[in-house]
C-alpha positions as CSV (number, residue, x, y, z in Angstrom):
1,X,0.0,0.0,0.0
2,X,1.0,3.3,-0.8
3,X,1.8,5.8,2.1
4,X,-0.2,8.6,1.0
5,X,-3.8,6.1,-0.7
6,X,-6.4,7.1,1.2
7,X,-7.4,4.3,3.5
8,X,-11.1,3.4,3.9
9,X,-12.6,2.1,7.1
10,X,-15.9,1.6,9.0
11,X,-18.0,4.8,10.3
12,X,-17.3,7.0,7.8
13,X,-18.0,10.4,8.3
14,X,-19.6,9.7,11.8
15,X,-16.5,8.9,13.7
16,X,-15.2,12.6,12.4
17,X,-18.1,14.6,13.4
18,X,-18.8,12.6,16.9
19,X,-14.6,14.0,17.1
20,X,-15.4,17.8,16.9
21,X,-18.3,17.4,18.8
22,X,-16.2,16.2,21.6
23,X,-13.5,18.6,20.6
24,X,-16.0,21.6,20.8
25,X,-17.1,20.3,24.0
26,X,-13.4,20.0,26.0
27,X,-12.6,23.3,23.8
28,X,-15.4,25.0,25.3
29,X,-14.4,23.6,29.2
30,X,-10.7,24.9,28.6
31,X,-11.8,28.2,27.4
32,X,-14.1,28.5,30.2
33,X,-11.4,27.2,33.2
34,X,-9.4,30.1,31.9
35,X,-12.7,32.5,32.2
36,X,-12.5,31.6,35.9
37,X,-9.0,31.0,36.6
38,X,-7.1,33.2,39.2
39,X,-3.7,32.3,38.0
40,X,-1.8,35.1,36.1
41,X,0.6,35.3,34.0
42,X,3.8,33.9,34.0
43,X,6.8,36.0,32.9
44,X,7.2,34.5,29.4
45,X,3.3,35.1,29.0
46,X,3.0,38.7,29.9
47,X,6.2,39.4,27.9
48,X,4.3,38.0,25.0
49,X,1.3,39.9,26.0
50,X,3.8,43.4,25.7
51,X,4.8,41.9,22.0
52,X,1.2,42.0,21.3
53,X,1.3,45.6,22.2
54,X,3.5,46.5,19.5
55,X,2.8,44.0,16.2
56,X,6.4,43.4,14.7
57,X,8.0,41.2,12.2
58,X,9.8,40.1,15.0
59,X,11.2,39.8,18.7
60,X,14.5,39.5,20.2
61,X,13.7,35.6,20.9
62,X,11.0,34.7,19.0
63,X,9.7,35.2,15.7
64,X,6.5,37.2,15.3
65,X,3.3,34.6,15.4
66,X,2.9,34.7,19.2
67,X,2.4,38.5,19.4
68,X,0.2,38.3,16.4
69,X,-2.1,35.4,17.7
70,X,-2.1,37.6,21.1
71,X,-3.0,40.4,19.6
72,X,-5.9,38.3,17.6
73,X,-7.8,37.5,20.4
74,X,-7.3,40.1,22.7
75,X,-8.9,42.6,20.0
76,X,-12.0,40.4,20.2
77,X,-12.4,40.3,24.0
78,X,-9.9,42.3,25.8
79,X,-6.7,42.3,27.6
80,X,-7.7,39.6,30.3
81,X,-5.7,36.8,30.6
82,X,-7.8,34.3,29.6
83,X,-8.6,36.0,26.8
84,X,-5.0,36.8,26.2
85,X,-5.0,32.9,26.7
86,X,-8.0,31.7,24.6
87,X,-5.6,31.2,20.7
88,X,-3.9,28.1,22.3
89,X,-7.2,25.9,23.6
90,X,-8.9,26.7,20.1
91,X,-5.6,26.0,18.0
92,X,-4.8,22.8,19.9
93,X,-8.9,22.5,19.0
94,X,-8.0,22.5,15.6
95,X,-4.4,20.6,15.8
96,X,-6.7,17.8,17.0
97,X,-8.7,17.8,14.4
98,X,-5.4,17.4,11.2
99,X,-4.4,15.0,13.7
100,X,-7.6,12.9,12.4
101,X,-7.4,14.0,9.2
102,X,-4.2,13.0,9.1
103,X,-4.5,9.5,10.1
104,X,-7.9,8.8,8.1
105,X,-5.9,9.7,5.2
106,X,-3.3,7.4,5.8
107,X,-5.7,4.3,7.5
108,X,-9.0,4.5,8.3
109,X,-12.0,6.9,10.0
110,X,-11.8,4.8,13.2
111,X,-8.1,5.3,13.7
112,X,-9.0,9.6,13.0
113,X,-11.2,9.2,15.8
114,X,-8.5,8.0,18.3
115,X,-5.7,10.0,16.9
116,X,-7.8,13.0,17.3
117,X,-8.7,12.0,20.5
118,X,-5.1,11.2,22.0
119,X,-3.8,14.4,20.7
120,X,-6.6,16.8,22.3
121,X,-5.4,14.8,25.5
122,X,-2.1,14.7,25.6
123,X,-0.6,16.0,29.1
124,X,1.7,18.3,27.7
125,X,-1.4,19.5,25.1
126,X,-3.9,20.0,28.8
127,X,-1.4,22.4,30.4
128,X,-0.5,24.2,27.4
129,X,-3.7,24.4,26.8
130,X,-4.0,26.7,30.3
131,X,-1.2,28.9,29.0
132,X,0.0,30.8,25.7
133,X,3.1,29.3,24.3
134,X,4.8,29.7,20.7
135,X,4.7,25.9,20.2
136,X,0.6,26.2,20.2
137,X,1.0,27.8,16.7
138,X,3.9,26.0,15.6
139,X,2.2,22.5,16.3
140,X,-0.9,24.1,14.7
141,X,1.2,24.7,11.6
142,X,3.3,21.2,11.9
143,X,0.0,19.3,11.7
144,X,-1.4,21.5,8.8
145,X,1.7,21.0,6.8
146,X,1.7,17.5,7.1
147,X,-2.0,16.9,5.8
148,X,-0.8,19.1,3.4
149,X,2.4,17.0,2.3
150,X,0.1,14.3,2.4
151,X,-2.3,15.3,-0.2
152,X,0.7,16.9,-2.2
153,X,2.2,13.4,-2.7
154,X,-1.1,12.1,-3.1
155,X,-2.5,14.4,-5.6
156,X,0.5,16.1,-7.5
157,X,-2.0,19.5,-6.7
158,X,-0.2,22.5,-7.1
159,X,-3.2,23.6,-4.4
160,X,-1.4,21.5,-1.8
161,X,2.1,22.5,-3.0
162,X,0.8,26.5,-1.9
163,X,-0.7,25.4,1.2
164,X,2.0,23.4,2.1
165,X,4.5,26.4,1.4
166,X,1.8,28.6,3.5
167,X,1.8,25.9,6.7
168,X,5.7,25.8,6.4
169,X,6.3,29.5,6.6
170,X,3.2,30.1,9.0
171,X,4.9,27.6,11.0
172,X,8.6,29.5,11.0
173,X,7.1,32.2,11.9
174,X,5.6,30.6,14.6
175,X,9.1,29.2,15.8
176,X,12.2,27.9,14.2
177,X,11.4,24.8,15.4
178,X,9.5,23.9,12.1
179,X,12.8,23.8,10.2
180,X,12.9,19.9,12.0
181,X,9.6,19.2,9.3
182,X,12.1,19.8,6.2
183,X,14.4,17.6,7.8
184,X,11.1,15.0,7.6
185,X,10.0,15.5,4.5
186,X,13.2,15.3,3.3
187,X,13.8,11.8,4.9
188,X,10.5,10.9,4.2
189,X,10.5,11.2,0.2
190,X,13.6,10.3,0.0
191,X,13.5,6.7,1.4
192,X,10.2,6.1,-0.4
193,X,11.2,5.4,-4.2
194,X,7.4,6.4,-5.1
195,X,7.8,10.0,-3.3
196,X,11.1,11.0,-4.7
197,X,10.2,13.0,-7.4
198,X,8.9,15.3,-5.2
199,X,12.3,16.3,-3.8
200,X,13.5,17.5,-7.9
201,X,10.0,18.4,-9.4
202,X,9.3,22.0,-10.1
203,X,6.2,21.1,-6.9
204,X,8.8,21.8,-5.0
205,X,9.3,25.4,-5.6
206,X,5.7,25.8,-5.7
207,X,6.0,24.9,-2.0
208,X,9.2,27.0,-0.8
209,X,8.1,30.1,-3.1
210,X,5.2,31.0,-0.5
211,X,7.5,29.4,2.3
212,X,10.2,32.0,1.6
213,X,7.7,34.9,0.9
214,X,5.9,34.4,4.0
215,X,9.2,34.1,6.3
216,X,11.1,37.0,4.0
217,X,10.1,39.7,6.2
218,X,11.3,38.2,9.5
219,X,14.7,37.6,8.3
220,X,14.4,41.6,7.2
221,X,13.6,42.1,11.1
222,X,16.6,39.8,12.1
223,X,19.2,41.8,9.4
224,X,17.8,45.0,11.0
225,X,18.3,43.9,14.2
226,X,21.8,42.4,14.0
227,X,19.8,38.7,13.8
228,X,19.1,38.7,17.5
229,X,16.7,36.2,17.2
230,X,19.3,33.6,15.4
231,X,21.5,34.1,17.7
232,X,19.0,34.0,20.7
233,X,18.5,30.4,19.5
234,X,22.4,29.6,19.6
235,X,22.3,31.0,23.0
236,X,19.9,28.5,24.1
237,X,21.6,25.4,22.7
238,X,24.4,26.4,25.1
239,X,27.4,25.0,23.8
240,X,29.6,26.7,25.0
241,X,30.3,25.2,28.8
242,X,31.0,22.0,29.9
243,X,29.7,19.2,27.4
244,X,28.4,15.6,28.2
245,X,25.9,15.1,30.3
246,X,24.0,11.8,30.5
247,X,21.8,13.1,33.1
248,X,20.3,15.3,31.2
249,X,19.5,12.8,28.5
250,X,17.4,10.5,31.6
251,X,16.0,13.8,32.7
252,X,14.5,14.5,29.3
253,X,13.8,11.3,28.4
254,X,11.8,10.9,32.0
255,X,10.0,14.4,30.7
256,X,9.0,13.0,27.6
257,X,7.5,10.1,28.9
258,X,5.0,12.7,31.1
259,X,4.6,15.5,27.4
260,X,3.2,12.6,25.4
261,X,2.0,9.9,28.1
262,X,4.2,7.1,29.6
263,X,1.8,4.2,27.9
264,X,2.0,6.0,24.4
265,X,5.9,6.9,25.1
266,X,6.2,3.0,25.9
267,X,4.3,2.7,22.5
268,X,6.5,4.6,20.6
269,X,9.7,3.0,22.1
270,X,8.3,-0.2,20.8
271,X,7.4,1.0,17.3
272,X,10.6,2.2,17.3
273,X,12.4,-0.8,18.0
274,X,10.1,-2.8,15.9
275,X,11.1,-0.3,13.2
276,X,14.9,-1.6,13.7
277,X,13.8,-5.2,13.3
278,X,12.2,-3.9,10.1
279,X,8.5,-4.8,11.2
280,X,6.6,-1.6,11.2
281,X,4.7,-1.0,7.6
282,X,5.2,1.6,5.6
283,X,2.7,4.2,7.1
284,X,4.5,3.8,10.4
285,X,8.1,4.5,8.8
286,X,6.8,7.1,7.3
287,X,5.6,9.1,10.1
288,X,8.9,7.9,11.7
289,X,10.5,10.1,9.7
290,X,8.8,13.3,11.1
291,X,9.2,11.8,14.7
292,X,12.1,10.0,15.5
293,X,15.2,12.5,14.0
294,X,13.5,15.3,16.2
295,X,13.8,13.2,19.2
296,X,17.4,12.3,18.5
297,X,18.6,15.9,18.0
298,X,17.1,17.0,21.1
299,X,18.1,14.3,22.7
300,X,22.1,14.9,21.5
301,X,21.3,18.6,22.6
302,X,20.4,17.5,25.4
303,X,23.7,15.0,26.5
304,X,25.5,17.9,25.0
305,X,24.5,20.6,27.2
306,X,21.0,20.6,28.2
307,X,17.1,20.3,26.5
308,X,13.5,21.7,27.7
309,X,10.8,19.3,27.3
310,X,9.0,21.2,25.0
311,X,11.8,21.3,22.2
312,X,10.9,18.0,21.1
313,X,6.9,18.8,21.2
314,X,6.8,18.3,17.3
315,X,7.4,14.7,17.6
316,X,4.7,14.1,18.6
317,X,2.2,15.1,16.1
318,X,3.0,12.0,13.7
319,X,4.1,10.0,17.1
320,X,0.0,10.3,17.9
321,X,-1.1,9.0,14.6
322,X,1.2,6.2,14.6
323,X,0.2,4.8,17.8
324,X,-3.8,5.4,17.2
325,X,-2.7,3.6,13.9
326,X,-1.0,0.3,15.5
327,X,-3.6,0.0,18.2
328,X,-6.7,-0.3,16.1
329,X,-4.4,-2.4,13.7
330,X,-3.0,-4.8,16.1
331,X,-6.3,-5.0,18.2
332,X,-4.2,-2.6,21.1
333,X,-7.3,0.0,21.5
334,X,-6.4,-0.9,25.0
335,X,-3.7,1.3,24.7
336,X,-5.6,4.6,23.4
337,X,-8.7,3.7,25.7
338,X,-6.6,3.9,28.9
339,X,-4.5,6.9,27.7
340,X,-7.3,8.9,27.0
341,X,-8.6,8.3,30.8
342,X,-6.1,8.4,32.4
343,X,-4.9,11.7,30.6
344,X,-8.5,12.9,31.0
345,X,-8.2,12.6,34.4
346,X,-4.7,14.4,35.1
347,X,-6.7,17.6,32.8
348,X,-9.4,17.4,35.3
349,X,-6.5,17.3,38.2
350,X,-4.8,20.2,35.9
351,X,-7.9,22.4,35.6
352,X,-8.5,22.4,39.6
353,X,-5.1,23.6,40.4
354,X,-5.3,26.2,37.4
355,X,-8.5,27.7,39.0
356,X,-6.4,28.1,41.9
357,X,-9.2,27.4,44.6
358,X,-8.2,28.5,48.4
359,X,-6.1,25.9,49.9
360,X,-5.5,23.6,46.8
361,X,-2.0,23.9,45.1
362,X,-0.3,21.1,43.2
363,X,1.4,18.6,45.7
364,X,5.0,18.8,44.5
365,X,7.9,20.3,45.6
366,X,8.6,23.2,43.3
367,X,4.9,24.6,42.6
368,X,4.9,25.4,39.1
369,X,2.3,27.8,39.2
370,X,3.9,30.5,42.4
371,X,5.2,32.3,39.6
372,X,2.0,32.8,38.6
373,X,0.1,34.3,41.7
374,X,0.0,37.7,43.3
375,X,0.8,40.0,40.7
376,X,-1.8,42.2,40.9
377,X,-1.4,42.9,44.9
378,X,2.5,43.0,43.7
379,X,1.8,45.5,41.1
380,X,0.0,47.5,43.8
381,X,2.1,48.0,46.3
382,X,4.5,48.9,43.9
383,X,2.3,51.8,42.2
384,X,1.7,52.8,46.1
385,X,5.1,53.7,46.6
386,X,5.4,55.9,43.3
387,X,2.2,57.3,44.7
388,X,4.7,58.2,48.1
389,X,7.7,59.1,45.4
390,X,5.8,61.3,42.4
391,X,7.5,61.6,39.5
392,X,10.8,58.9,39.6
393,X,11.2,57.0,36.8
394,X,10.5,53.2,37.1
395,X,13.5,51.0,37.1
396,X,13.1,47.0,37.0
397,X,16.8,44.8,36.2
398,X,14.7,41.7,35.4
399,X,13.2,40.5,32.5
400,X,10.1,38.5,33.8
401,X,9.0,41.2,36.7
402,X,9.8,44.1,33.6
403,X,7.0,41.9,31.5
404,X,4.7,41.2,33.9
405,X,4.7,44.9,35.5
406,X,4.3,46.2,31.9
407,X,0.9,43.7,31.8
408,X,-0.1,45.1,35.3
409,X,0.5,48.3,35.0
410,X,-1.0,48.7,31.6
411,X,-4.1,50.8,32.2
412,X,-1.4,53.8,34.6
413,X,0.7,56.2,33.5
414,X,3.7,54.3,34.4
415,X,5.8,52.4,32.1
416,X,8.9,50.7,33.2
417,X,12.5,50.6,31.8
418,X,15.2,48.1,31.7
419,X,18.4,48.3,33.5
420,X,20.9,47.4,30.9
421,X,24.0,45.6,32.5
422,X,26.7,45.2,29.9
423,X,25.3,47.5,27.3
424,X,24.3,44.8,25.1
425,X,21.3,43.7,24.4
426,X,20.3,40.7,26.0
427,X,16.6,40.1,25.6
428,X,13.8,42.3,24.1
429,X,13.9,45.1,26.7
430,X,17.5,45.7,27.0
431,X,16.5,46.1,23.0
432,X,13.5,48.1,23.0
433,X,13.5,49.4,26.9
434,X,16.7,50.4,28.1
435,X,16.9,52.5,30.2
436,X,19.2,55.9,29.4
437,X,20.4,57.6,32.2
438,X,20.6,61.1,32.3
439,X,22.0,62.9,34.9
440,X,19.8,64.6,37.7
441,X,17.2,61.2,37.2
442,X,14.8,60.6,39.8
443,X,14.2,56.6,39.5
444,X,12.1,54.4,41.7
445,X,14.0,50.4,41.1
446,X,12.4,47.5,41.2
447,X,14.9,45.0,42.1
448,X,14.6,40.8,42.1
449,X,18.0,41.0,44.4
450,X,18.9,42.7,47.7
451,X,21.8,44.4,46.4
452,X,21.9,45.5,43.0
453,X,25.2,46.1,42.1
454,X,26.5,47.3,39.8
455,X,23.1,49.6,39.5
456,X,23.1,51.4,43.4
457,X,26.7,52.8,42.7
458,X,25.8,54.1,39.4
459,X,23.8,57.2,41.1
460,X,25.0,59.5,43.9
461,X,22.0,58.5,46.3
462,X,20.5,55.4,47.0
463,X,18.3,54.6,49.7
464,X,16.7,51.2,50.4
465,X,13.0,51.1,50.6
466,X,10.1,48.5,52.7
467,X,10.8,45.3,50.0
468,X,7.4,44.4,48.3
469,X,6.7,40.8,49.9
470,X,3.2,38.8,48.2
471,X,2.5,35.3,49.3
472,X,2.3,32.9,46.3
473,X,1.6,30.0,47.8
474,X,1.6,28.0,51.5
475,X,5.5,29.6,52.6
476,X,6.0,30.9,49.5
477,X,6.3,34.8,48.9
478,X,7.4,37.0,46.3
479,X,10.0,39.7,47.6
480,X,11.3,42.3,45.2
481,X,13.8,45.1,46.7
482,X,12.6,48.8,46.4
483,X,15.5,51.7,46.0
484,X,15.2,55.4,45.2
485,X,17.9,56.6,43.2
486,X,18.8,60.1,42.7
487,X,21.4,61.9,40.4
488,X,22.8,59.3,38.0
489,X,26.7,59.8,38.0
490,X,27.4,60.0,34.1
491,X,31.0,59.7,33.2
């Protein structure tokens, strides 16, 4: 059989639409947890919430997509978190759904139903599904583009071939990230005599031509701007220290196994290793191809120097069909049955701590979510002591508590500026926010540590304020340092 014949099956349509009536439904649920939620924003989010603020081509570590989805929704229904929040339930609503597509295409309506289903359950997909991200997009965009490649091999359309090139530069300027699906399709048409001629037919520049267009203007941005974004993402593989570290590679493999699902990471092992004995069929190899080199990147990135859980997140787009694929093949529905509660039933778990009733935080060590309390209350006592100190200039040397007091203080006549320590730009508001000293400047600074040097002996004054202290959880309390500055000493 072909990879890319259409494979028929029982149900037919019905399978499909009882799958976006139950991806409406949890859809609807998510969007309404977030309506109710007391959980703020975390650092990343607000600072994505500021990109909003001002629509770019791009930022200093992300390409543009997250601002503009941002800005999307928040024009519809306000600057509210949830509504800030609201693009990644319905794009994960719609990831879902190509998820199904995707796997009809390839084997049957049954097996769209479950791979549908896995994917709009996934852990990771539940919790990012509570925040805004830049892989919601991307994955968005991975899962169009390979429905996409699909009918393009299946069809010869030049139709495809221009949504295809739209998904692919949609999805770069979502996040890099989506360069790993060239690497797939590459593999993929390549080890499949039937698909080569794809790689030297003139479809192919009927796919990159809109590719190129679309992503032209962010690599304008990133000439501009001395490719700060490029080089962010060097930054972050961090190469640069020690090397070797097969820790890391059991500490990502371990957070892997809780992104996709320890039954369907178990599943994937297997397929894997069955793929090395040369017993998967040629559906499953194919979608191999757009799952397993991602994995071993990130997992040599990982041994190298170090790998978030996330970076691998694409994987798992053709990781889901393949498993929903083998278990209604090899009578394993078990498999996908169980998944789906017992993944159902950590959302449900999720969705509890998210609304952040009194007395209920997650039972861990590290609570992920005290980041995300008290900022408003935080926010206030900070504009109460501008109030006592009128007209100082606000001063934060942190990136997170910059972002998330620009969110706060968004509807105030104060705007805050970024200490710059080395006079390069090291994130976005060292780029667009520094602060210039001038001399005489009256500045109020908001400080993460107790003694900010070298920023206290830059002025001729400094005099240590009450710290701002917020509980954010049982013993847990935000404290940020508060200093009034006077007379900057310019050289």
């Amino acid at each position: 059989m072909s990879v890319t014949e259409e494979a028929t099956g029982p149900g037919g349509t019905t399978g499909l639409r009882f799958l976006v009536v139950i991806v409406a439904a949890v859809t609807l649920v998510r969007i309404g947890v977030l309506m109710v939620s007391n959980i703020g924003f975390h650092g990343d989010e607000a600072q994505y919430w500021s990109w909003s603020q001002d629509l770019d081509w791009g930022y200093y570590t992300k390409p543009p997509m997250i601002a503009w989805l941002i800005g999307a929704t928040t024009a519809v229904c306000g600057d509210a978190e949830w509504c800030a929040r609201a693009g990644s339930p319905l794009l994960h609503a719609g990831t879902s759904l190509f998820c199904a597509l995707i796997a009809g295409r390839l084997f049957d309506s049954r097996t769209g139903f479950w791979a549908g289903l896995l994917f709009l359950t996934l852990p990771a997909v539940s919790f990012s599904s509570a925040v805004i991200s830049t892989d919601v997009p991307l994955l968005f965009f991975w899962a169009a583009a390979l429905y996409a490649l699909l009918r393009v091999l299946d069809s010869r359309s030049p139709g495809w071939c221009l949504v295809l090139g739209i998904a692919i530069g949609l999805g770069l300027l979502s996040k890099y990230a989506m360069a790993y699906f060239i690497i797939g399709a590459i593999l993929s048409c390549g080890l499949y005599r039937e698909h080569r001629w794809f790689l030297i037919s003139p479809y192919l520049f009927a796919v990159t031509l809109p590719a190129g267009l679309i992503v032209m203007p962010n690599i304008a941005w990133n000439i501009a701007n001395g490719w700060v974004t490029v080089a962010h993402v060097g930054q972050n593989a961090n190469l640069g220290g020690s090397l070797f570290h097969p820790g890391e590679v059991l500490d990502f493999l371990g957070e892997q196994a809780g992104v996709f699902g320890p039954l369907l990471f178990a599943a994937l092992v297997w397929r894997t290793v069955q793929l090395c004995r040369g017993r998967v069929d040629r559906r499953e190899g194919w979608l191999l191809c757009f799952c397993l080199p991602i994995l071993a990147i990130v997992t040599v990135q990982a041994f190298l120097s170090r790998a978030n859980a996330n970076w691998a997140a694409t994987a798992y787009i053709s990781a889901t069909v393949l498993i929903a694929g083998w278990a209604v093949a090899a009578a394993r529905l078990w498999v996908a049955k169980l998944s789906v509660a017992l993944h159902g039933f950590a959302a449900v778990v999720l969705a509890v701590f998210f609304l952040d009733l009194p007395g209920i935080e997650p039972p861990i060590k590290s609570d992920p979510l005290r980041n995300m309390r008290g900022w408003p209350k935080t926010a206030e006592k900070i504009v109460q002591a501008l109030e006592r100190h009128p007209g100082r200039i606000l001063l934060t040397d942190d990136r997170k508590v910059m972002a998330s007091l620009l969110y706060q203080l968004r509807d105030t006549p104060w705007r805050p500026v970024m200490w710059d320590y080395d006079g390069h730009p090291d994130h976005h508001y060292e780029l667009t926010a520094r602060y210039i000293p001038a001399t005489g400047d009256q500045v109020l600074l908001v400080a993460k540590w107790n003694d900010p040097q070298p920023i206290l002996t830059q002025f001729n004054t400094s005099v240590p304020l009450e710290p701002v202290r917020v509980k954010t959880g049982a013993g847990r309390e935000r404290v940020l340092h508060l200093f009034t500055l006077d007379g900057h000493a310019s050289p």
